[in-house]
N, C-alpha and C positions, 0 to 999 in steps of 0.2 A: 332224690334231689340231684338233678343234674347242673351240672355246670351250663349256664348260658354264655353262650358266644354272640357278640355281637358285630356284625361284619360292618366295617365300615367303608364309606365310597368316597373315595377320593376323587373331587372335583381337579380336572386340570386348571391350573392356577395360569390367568392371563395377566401377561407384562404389563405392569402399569406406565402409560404413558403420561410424560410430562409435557404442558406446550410450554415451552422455554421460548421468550420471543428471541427473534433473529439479534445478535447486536447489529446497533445503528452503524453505518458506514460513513464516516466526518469524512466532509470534503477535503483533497488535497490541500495541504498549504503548503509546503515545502517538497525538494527533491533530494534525493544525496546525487552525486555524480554519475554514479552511475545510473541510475534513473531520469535523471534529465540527459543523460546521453543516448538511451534508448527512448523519451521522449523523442529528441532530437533526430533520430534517426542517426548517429555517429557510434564516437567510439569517445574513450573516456580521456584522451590524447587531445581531441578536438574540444572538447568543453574545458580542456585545463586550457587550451591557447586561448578560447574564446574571456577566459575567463583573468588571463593574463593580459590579453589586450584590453581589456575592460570590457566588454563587449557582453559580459552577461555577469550579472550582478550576484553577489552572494554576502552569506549571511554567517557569521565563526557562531559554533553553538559549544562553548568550551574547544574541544579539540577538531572535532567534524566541522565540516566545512557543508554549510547545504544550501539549496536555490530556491529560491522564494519562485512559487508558479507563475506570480506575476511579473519577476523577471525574464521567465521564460516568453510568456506571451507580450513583453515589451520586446525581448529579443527575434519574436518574430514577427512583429509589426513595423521594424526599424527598418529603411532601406539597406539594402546590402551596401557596402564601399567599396565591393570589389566588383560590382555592377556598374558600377561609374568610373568609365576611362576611356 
């Protein structure tokens, strides 16, 4: 009586894949400064003037300071007043 050996086969084991959907991408609402300045095409210097002159609207969220998009797109639907002279 011999000893039986039993050989066994090892299947390579494939990764299982999850489909995780993408998360949703929510529309902009707001900007920080520096983001409405590289909207803007400025610098972060020019959205505090603009925004000292009153000239583009914002919103205090506790301590931050941020711009509502559709400040932005009123800011640039306004005629300039440095156009005019």
């Amino acid at each position: 009586m011999g000893i039986e050996c039993r050989r066994r086969e090892f299947r390579e084991r494939q990764p299982i894949l999850l489909q995780v959907p993408a998360p949703a991408v929510l529309p902009r609402k707001a900007y920080t400064i520096e983001e409405a300045a590289e909207v803007l095409d400025g610098g972060r210097n020019t959205i505090m003037r603009l925004i000292e002159e009153k000239r583009l609207r914002t919103v205090r969220c506790g301590k931050r300071v941020i711009i509502p998009v559709v400040a932005v797109d009123d800011f640039l639907a306004a005629p300039n007043p440095e156009d005019t002279g």
